[in-house]
Backbone as JSON Lines, residues from 0, in Angstrom:
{"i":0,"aa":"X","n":[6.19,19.83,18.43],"ca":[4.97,19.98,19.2],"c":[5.16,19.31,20.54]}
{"i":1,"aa":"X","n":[4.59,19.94,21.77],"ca":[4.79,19.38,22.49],"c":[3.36,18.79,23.57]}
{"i":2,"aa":"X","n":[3.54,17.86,24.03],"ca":[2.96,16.89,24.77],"c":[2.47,17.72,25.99]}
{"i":3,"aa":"X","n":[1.02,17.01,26.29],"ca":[0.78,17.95,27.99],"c":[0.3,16.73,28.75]}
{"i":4,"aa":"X","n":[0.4,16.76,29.95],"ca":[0.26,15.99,30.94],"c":[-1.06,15.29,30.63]}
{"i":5,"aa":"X","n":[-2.12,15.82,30.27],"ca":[-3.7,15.43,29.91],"c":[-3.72,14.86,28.34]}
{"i":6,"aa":"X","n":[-2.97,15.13,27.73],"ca":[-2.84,14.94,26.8],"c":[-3.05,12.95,26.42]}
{"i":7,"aa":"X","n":[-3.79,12.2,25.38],"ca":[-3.69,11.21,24.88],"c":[-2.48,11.1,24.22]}
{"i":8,"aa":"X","n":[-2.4,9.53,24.56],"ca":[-0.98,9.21,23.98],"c":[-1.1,8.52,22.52]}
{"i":9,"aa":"X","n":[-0.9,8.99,21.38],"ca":[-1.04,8.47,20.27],"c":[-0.99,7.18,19.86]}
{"i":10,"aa":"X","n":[0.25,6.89,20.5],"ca":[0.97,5.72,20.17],"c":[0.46,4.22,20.68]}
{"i":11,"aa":"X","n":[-0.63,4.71,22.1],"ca":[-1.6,3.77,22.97],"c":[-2.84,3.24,22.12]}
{"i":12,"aa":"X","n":[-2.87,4.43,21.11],"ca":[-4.23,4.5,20.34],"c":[-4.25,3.72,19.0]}
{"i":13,"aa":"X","n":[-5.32,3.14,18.34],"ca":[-4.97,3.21,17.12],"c":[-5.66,4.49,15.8]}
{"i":14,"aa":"X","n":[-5.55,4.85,15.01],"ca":[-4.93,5.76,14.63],"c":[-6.85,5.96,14.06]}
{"i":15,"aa":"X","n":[-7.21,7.39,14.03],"ca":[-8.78,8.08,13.81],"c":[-9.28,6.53,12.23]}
{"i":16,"aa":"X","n":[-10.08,6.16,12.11],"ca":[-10.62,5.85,11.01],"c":[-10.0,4.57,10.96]}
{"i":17,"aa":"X","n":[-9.12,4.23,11.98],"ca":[-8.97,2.7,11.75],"c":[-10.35,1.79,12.21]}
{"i":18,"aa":"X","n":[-10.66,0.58,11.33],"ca":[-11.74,-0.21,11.53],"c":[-12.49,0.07,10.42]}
{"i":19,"aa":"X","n":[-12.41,0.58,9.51],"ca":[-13.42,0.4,7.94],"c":[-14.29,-0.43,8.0]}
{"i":20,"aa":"X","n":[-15.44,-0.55,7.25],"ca":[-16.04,-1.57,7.65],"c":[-15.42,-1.94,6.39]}
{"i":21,"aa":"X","n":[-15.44,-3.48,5.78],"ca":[-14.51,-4.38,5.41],"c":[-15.0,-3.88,3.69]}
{"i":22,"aa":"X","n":[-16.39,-4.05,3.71],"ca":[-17.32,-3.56,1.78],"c":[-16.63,-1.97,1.88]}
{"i":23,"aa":"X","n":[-16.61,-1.38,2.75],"ca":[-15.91,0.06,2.17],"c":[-14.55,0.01,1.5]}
{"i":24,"aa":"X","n":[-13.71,-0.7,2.68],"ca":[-12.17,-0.97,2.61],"c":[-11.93,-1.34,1.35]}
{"i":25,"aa":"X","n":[-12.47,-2.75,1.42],"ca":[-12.55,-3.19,-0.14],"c":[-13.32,-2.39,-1.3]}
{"i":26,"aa":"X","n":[-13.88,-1.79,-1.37],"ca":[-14.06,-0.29,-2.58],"c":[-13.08,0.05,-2.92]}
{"i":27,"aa":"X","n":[-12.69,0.87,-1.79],"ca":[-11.44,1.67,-1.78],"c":[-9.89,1.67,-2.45]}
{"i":28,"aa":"X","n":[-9.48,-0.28,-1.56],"ca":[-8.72,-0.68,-2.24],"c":[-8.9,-1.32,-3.95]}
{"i":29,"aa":"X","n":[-10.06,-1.51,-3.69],"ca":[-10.33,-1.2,-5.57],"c":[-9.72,-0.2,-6.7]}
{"i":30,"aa":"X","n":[-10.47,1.8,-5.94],"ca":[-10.63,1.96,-6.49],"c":[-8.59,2.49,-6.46]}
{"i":31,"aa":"X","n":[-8.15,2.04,-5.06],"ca":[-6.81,2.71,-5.27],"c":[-6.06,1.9,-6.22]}
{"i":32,"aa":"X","n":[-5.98,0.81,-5.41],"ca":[-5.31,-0.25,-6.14],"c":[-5.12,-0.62,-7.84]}
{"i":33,"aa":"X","n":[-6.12,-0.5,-8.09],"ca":[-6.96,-0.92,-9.66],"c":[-6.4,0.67,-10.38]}
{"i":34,"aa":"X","n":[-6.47,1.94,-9.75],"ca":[-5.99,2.91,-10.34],"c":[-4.47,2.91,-10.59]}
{"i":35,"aa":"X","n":[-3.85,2.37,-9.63],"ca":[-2.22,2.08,-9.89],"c":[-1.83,1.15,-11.06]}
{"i":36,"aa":"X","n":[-2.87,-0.27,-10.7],"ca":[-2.43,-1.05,-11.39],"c":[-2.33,-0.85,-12.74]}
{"i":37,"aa":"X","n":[-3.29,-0.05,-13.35],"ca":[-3.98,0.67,-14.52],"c":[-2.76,1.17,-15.33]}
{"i":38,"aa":"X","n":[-2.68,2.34,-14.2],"ca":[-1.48,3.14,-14.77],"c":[0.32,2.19,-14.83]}
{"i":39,"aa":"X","n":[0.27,1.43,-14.04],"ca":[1.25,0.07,-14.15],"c":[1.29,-0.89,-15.24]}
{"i":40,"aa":"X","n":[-0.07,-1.16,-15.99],"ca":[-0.56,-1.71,-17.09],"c":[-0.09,-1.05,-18.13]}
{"i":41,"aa":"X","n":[-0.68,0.02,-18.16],"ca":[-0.33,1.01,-19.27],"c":[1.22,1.46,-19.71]}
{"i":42,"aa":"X","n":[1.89,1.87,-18.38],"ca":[3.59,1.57,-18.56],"c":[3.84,0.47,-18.89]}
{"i":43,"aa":"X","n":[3.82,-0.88,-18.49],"ca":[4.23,-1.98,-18.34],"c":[3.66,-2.61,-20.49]}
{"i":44,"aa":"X","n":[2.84,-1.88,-20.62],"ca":[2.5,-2.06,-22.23],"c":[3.74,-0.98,-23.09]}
{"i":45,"aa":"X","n":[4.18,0.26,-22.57],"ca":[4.66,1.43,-23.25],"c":[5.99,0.88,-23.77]}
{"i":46,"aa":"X","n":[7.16,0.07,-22.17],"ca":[8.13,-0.57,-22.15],"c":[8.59,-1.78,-22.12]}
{"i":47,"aa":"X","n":[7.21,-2.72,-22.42],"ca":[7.55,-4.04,-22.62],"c":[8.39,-4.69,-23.35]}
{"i":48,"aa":"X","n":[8.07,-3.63,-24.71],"ca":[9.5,-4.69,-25.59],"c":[10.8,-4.32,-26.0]}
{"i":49,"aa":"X","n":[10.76,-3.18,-24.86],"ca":[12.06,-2.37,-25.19],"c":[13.08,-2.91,-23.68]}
{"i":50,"aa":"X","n":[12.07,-3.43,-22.97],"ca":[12.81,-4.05,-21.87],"c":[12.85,-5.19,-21.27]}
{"i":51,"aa":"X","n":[13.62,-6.21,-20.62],"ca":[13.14,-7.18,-20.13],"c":[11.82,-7.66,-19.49]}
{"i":52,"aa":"X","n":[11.23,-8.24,-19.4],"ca":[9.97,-8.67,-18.86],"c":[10.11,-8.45,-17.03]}
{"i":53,"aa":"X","n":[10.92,-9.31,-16.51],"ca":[10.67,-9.03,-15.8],"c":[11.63,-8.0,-14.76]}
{"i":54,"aa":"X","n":[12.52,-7.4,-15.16],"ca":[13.12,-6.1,-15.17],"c":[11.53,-4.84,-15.4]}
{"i":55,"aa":"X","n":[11.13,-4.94,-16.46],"ca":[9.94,-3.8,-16.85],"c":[8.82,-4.52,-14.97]}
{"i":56,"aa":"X","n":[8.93,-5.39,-14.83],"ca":[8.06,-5.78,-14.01],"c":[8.25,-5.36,-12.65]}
{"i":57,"aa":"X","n":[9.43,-5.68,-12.47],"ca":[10.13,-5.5,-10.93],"c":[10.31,-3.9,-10.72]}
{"i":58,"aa":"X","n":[10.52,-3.36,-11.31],"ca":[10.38,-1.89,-11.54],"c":[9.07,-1.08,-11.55]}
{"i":59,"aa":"X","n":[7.98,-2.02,-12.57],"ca":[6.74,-0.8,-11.76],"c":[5.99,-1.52,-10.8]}
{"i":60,"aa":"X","n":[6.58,-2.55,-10.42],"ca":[6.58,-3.12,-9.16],"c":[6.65,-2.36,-7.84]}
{"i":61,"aa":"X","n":[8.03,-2.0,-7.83],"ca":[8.26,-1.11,-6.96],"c":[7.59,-0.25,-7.04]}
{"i":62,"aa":"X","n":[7.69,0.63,-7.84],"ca":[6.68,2.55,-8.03],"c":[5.53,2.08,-7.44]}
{"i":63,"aa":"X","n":[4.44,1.05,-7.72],"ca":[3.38,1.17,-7.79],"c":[2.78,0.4,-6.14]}
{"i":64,"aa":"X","n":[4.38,0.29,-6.13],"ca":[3.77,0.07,-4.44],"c":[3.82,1.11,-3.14]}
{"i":65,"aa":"X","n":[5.24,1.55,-3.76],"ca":[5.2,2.91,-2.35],"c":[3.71,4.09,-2.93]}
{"i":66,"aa":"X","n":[3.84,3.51,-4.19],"ca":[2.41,4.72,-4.46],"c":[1.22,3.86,-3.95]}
{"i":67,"aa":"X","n":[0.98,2.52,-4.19],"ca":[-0.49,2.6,-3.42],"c":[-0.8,1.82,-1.92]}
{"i":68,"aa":"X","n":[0.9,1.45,-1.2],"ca":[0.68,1.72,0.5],"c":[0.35,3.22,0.98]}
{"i":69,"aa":"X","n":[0.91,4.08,0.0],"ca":[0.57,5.32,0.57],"c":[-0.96,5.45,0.49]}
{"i":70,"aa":"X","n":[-1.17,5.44,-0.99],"ca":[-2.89,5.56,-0.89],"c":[-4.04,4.42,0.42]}
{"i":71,"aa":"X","n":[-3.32,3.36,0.29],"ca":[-3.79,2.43,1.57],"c":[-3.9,3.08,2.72]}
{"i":72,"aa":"X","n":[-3.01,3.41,2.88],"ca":[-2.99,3.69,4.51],"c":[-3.69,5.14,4.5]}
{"i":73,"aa":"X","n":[-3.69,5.79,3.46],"ca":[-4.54,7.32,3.99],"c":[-6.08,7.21,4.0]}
{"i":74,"aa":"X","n":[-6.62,6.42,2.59],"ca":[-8.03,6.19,1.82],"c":[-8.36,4.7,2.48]}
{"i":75,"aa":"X","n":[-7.73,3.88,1.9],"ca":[-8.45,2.79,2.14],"c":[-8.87,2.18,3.43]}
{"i":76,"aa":"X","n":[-7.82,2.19,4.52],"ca":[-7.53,2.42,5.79],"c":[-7.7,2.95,7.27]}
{"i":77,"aa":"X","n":[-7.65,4.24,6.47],"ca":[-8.14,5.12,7.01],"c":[-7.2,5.15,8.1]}
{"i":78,"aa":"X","n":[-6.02,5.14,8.09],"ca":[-4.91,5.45,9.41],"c":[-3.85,6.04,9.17]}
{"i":79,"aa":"X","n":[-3.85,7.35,7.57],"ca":[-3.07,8.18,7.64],"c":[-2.32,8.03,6.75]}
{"i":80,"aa":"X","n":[-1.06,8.62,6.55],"ca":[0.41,8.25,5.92],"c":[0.93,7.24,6.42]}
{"i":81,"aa":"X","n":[1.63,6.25,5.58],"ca":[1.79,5.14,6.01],"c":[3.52,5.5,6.56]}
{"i":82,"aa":"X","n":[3.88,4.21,7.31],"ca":[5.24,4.73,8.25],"c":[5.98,3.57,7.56]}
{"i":83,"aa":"X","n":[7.45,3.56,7.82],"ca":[8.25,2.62,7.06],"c":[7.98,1.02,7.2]}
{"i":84,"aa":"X","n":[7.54,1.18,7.99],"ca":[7.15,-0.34,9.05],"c":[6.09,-1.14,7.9]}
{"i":85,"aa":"X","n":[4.72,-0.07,7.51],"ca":[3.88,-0.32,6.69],"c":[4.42,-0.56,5.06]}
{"i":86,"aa":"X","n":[5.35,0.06,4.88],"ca":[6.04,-0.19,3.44],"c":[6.33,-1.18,3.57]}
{"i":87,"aa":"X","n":[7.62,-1.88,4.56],"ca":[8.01,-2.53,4.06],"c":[7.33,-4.24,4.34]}
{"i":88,"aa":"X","n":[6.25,-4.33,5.02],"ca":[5.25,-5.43,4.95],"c":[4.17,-5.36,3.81]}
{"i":89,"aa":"X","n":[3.95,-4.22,3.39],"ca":[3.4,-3.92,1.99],"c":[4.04,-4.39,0.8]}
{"i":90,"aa":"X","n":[5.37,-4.47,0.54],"ca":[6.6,-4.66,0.1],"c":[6.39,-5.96,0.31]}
{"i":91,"aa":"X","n":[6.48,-6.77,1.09],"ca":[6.32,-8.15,0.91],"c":[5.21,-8.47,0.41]}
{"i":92,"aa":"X","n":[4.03,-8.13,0.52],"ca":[2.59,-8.95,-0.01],"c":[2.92,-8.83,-1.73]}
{"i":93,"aa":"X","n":[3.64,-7.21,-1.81],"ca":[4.06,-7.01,-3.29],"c":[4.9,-7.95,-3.91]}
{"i":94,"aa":"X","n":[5.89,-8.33,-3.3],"ca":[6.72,-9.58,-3.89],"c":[5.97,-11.28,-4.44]}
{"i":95,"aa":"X","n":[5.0,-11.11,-3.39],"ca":[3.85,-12.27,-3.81],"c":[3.56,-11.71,-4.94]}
{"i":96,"aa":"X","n":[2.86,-10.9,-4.91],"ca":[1.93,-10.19,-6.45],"c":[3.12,-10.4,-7.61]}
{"i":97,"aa":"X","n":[4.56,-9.78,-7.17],"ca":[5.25,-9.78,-8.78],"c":[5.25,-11.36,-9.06]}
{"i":98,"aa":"X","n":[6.16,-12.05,-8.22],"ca":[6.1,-13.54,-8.84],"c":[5.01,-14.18,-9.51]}
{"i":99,"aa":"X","n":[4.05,-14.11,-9.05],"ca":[2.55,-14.11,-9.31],"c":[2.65,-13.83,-10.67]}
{"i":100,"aa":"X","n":[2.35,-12.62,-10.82],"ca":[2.55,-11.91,-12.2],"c":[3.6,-11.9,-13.16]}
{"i":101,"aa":"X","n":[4.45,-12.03,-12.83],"ca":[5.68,-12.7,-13.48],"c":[5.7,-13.9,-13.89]}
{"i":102,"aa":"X","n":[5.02,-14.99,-13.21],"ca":[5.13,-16.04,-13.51],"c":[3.61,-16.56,-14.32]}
{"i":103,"aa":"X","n":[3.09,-15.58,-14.12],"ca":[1.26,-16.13,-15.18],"c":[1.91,-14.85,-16.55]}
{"i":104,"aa":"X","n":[2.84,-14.03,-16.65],"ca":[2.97,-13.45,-18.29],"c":[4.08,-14.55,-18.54]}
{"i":105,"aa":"X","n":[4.81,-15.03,-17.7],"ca":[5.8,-15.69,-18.86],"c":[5.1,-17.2,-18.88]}
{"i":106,"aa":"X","n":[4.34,-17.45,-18.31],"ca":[3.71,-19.07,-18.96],"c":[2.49,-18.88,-20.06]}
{"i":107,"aa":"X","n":[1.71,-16.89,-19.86],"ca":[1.53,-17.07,-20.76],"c":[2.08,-16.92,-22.09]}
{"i":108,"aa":"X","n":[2.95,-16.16,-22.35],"ca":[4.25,-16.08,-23.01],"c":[4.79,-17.44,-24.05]}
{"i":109,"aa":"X","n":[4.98,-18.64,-22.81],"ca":[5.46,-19.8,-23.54],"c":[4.19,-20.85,-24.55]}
{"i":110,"aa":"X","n":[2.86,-20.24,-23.56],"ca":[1.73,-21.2,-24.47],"c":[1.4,-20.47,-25.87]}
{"i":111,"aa":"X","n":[1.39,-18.93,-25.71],"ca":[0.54,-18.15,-27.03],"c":[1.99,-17.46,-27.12]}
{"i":112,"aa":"X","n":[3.32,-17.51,-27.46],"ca":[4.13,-16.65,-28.29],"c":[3.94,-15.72,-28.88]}
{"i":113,"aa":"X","n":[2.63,-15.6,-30.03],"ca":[2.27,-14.84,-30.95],"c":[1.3,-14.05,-30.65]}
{"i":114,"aa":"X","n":[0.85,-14.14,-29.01],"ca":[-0.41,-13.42,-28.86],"c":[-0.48,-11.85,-29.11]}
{"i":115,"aa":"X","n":[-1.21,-10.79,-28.89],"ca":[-1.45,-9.73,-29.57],"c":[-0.89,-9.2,-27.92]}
{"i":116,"aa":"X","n":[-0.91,-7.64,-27.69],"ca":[-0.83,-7.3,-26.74],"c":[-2.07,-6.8,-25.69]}
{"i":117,"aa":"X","n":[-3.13,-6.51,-26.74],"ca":[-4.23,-6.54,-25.93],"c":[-5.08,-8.09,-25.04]}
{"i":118,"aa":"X","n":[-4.2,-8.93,-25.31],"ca":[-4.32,-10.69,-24.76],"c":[-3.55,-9.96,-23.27]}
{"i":119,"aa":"X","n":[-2.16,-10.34,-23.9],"ca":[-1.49,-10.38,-22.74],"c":[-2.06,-9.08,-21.9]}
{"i":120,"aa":"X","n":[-2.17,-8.11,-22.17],"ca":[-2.81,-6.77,-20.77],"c":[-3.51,-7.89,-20.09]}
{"i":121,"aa":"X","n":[-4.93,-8.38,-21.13],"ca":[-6.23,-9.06,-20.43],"c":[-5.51,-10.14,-19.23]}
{"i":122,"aa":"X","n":[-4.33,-10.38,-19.29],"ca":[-3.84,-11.51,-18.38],"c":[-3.1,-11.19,-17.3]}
{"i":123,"aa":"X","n":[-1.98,-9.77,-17.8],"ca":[-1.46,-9.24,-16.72],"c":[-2.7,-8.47,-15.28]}
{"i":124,"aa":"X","n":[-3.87,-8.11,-15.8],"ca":[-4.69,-7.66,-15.17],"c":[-5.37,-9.03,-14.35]}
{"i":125,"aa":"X","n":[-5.66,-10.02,-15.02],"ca":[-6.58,-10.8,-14.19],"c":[-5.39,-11.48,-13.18]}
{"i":126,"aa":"X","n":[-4.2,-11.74,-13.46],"ca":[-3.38,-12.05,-12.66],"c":[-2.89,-11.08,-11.31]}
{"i":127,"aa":"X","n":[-3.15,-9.66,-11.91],"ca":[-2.83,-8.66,-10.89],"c":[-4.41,-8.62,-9.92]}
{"i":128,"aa":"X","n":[-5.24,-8.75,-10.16],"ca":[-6.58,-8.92,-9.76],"c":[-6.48,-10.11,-8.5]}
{"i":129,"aa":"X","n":[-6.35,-10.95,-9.19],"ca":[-5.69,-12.34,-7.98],"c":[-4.91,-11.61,-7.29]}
{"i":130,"aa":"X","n":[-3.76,-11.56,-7.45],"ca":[-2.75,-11.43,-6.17],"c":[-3.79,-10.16,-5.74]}
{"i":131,"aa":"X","n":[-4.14,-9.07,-6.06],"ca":[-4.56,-7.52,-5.31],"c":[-5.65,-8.24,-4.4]}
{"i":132,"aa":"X","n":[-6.38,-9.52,-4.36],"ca":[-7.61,-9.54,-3.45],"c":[-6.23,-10.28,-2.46]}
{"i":133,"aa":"X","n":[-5.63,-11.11,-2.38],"ca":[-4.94,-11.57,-1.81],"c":[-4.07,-10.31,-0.59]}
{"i":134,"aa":"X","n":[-3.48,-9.76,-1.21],"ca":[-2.97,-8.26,-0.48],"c":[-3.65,-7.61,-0.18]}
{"i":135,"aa":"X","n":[-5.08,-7.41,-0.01],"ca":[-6.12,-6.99,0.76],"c":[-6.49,-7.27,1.47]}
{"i":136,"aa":"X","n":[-6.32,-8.94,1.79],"ca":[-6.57,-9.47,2.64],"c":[-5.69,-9.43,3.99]}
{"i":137,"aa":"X","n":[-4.39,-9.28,3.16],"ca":[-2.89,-9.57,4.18],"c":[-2.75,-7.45,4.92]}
{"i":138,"aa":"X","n":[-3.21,-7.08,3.92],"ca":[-2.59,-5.51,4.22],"c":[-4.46,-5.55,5.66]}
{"i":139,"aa":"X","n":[-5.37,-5.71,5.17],"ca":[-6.48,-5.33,6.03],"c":[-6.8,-6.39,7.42]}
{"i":140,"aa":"X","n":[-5.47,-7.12,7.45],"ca":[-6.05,-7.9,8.19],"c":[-4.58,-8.35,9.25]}
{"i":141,"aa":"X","n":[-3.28,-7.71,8.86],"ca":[-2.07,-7.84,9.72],"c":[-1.87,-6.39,9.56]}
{"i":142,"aa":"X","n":[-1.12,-5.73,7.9],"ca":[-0.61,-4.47,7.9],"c":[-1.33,-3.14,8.52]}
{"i":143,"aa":"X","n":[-2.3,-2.85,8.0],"ca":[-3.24,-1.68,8.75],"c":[-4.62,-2.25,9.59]}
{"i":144,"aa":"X","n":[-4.4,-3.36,9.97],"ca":[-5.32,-4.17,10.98],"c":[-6.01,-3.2,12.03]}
{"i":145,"aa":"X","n":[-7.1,-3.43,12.31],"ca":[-7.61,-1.64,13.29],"c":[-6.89,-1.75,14.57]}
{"i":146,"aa":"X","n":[-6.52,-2.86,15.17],"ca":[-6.47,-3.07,16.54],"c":[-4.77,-3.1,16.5]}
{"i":147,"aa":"X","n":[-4.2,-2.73,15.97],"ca":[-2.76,-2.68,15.55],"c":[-2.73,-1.42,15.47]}
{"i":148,"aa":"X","n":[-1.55,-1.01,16.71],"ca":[-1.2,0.35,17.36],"c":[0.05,0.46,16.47]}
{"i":149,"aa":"X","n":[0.24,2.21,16.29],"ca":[1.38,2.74,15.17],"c":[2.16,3.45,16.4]}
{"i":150,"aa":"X","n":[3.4,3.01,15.72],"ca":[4.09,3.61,16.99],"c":[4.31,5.13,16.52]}
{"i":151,"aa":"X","n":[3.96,6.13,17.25],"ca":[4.22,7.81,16.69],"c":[5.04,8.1,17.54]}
{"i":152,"aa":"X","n":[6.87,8.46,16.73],"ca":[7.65,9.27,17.66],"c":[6.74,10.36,18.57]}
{"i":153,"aa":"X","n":[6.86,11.07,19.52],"ca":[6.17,12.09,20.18],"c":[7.39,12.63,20.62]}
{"i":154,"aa":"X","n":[6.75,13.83,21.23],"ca":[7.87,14.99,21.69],"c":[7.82,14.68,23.64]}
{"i":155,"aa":"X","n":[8.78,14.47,24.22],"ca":[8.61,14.9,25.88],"c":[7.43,14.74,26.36]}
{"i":156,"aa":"X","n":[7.2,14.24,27.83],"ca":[5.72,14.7,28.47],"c":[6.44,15.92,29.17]}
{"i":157,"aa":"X","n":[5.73,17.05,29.1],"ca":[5.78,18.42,30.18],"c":[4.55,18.85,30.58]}
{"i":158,"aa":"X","n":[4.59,18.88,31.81],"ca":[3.52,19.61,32.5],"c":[2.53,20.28,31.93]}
{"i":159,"aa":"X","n":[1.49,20.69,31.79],"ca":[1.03,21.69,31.15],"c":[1.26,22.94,31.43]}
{"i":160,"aa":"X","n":[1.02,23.09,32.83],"ca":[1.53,24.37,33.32],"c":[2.58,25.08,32.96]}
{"i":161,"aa":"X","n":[3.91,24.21,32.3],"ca":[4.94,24.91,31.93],"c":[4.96,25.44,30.56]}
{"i":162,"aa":"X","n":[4.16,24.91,29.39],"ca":[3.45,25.33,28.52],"c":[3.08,26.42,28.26]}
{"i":163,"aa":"X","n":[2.31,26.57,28.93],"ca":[0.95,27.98,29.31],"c":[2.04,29.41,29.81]}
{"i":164,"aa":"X","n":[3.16,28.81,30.9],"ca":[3.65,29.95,31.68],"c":[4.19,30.74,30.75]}
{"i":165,"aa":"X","n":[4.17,32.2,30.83],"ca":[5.04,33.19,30.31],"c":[6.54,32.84,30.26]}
{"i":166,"aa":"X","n":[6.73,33.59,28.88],"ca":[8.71,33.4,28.88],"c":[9.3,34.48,30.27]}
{"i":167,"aa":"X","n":[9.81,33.1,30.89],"ca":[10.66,34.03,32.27],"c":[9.84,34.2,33.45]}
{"i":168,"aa":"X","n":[8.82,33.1,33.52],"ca":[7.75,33.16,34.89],"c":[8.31,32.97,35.77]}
């Protein structure tokens, strides 16, 4: 696509729907977040004892983050598909969250040994709950911040006129 002289520059801008008001944002990242984590819960119960703890962890770790920066940045956000830049600072708030979570299942782990698995979910969740307000805070307030410009490759500035002209004017 190409660029016209009148044309806004994307990259000056920040991106349609940035600025949420903060009670929406936070919905949102609720209802994204809390939907990943869910389905992260639910794996993280399927392969728990067939796999290391925190191997099973660091793994839907990962998945469940390029899946819900993406949902961030389109829904919660409101500034689109997210760009690599946004992953990989997303990617860090996530590394808080695993240790986090890694480190509240295996202490609870060492106090209740024998606990049932519907315990431990109740813990992996309230622990994922903590760190997720925490990364809401960091993603809505540095990562997709409203006043924080995305840089968008663009195509050339050309004239407009050359645009418009017939092939071979």
């Amino acid at each position: 696509m190409t660029r016209t002289a009148g044309s806004a520059d994307a990259a000056d801008r920040p991106a349609a729907g940035a600025g949420l008001p903060a009670l929406l944002s936070f919905a949102r990242f609720g209802v994204c977040g809390g939907g990943v984590t869910l389905l992260a819960s639910g794996a993280l119960l399927l392969i728990g004892d067939r796999v290391p703890l925190a191997l099973a962890n660091a793994v839907l770790t990962v998945a469940s983050t390029v899946l819900a920066t993406e949902l961030h940045g389109r829904f919660t956000f409101g500034r689109g598909s997210a760009s690599w830049r946004d992953h990989w600072a997303s990617g860090l708030t996530v590394l808080m969250s695993y240790l986090f979570t890694t480190g509240a299942l295996t202490a609870f782990d060492a106090l209740r040994p024998d606990s049932g698995a519907l315990l431990r979910q109740g813990v992996y969740l309230a622990a994922s709950g903590l760190a997720g307000l925490a990364r809401f805070l960091l993603l809505r307030h540095v990562v997709f911040a409203p006043g924080r410009t995305r840089r968008v490759p663009t195509a050339p500035l050309v004239p407009a006129a050359s645009v418009l002209a017939a092939p071979g004017a």
